[in-house]
N, C-alpha and C positions, 0 to 999 in steps of 0.2 A: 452389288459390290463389283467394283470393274475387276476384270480378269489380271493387271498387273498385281494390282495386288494381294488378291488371292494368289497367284504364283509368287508373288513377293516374300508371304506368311509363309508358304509351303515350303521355299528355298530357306527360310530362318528357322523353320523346325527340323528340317535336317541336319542343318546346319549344325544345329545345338545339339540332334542328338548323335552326330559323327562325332562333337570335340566330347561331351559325353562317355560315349563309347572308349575313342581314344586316352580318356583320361584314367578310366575305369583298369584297360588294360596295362600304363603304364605303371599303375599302382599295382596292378595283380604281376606287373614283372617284377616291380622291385622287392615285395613282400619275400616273393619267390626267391631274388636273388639274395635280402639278407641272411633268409635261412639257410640256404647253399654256404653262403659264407659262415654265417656261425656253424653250420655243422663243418665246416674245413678248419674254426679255430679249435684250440685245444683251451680244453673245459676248464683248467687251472686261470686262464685268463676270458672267460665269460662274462665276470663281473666286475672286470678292472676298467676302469675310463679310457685311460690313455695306456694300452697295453705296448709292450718293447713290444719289438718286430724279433729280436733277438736275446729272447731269455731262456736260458739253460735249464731254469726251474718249471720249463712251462713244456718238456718233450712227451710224448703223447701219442705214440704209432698208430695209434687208430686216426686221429683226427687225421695225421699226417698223410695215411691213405683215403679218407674223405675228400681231401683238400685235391691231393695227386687227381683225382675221378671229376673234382666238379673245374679246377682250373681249367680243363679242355673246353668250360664253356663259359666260364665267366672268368674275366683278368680283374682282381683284385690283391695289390702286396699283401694284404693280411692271412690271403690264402698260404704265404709262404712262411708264416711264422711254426709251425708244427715241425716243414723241416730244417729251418735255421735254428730252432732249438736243438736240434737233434745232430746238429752240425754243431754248436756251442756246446754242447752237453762234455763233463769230463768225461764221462765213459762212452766216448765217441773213440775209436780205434784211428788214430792218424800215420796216415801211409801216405802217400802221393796219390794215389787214387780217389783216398775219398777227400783230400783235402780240391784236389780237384773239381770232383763233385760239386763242393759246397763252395767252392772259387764260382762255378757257373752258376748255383741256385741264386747267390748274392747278385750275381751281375743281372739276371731271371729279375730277383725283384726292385735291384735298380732302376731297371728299365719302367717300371711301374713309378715309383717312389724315387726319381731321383734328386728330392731333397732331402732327403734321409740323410742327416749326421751320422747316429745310428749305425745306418747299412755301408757308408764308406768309412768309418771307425774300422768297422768289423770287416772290412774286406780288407783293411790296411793289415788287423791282427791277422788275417788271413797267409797275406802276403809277407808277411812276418816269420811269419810259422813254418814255412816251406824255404825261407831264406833268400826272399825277392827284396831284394832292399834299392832296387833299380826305382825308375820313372814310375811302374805301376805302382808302388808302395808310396811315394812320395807326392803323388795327383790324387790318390785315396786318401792320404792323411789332411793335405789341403786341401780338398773337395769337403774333409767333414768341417775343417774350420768356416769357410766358407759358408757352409748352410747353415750350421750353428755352431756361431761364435762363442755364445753365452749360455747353454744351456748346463747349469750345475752338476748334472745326473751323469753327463756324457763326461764332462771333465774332468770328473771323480776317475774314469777309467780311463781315457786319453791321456792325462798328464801321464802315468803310469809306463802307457806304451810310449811318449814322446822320448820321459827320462831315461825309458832303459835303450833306445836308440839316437840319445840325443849329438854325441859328436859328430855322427853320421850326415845329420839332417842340415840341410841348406839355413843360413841366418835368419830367412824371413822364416821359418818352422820354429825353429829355435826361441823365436819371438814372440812364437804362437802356444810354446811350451812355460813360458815364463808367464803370460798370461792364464794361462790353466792353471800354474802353478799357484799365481796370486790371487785366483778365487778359491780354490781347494783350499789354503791354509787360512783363507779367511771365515773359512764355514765348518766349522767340526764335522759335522755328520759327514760331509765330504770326502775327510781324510781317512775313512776305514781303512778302505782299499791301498793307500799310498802305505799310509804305518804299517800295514800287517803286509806287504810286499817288501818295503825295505826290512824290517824285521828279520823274514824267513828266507830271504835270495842276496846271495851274496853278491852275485855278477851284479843284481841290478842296486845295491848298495852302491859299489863304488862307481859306475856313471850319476846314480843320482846325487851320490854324495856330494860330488866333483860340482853339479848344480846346486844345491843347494846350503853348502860353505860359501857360496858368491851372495846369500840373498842377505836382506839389512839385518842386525842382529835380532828386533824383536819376531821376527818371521822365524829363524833360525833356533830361537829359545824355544817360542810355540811349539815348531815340530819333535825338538829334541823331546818338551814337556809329556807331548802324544805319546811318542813312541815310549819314553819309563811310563806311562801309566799302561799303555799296552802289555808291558813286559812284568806290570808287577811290581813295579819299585819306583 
């Protein structure tokens, strides 16, 4: 056999078993890494498909110190869901302190995720909350249109914060408000959130009212219909 190609064979079996090798290890990182990451999610959403980044139902201090121990070694946004629950959560203690905090966690997994509706919704509530109603509040709020225009689940809770901010907000927002608006009342399941908001909060009754006496009358019967069957009557 000539010597080319006997060194020919020799260099293809290395070859093969370098990508081999390499392939072997790639699989043994990622293994590695999913479990890192499910052990940094919180166990309430283990077996959700499409789990929020920010659900108040899912807070979890253990995970959330999991999460804190393995992001020093792997960047994944889902690692930050434990403590943007924990930051959403009612019985979160709001001071400037920890709304600060969770100002920076947000921006932490923006950096990650920033197509996140989602995470600019909730950075917008954030900015909200602490009484930023400047440029950061209003590139948050259009940042989440932007990413997602149409998503039914986010505009279930965005219309909500659009309406109780709504004279404030620049025409093209306003635009983006009326649009929320007009898939929420088109979808029952939608409208929990809006009925049982207008219902129980007075302040944000008469800005949304203010919107929603301007919309066509069968839009306007709909929502009245909602809100007496919410009430009971």
């Amino acid at each position: 056999m000539p010597a080319a190609a006997t060194s020919g064979g020799g260099f293809a079996r290395r070859l093969s078993l370098l990508l081999t090798t390499a392939g072997l290890i790639l699989a043994v990182v990622s293994v590695v890494r999913l479990f890192a990451v499910i052990a940094g999610t919180p166990q309430a959403q283990w077996l959700v498909e499409d789990p929020r980044l920010v659900d108040e139902q899912a807070v979890d201090p253990e995970a959330e110190a999991r999460a804190a121990a393995v992001s020093r070694f792997v960047s994944d946004a889902r690692l930050d869901a434990a403590a943007l629950a924990a930051c959403a959560s009612p019985e979160r203690v709001r001071s400037p302190a920890t709304n600060a905090e969770c100002l920076r966690q947000v921006d932490t997994t923006l950096r990650a995720s920033p197509s996140s509706g989602e995470l600019w919704l909730y950075r917008a509530q954030l900015l909200l909350e602490t009484g930023n109603l400047g440029a950061a509040f209003t590139d948050s709020l259009r940042n989440s249109y932007r990413v997602a225009p149409r998503e039914g689940w986010l505009a279930a809770g965005r219309v909500v914060l659009g309406l109780r901010v709504f004279p404030l907000l620049p025409a093209e927002l306003q635009a983006e408000v009326h649009s929320d608006l007009d898939m929420v009342l088109a979808y029952t399941p939608l409208m929990k959130l809006l009925v049982g908001t207008y219902r129980t909060d007075v302040t944000f009754r008469q800005t949304a009212g203010a919107v929603i006496r301007g919309l066509p009358p069968a839009q306007i019967e709909e929502f009245v219909r909602r809100v007496r069957e919410a009430e009971g009557g």
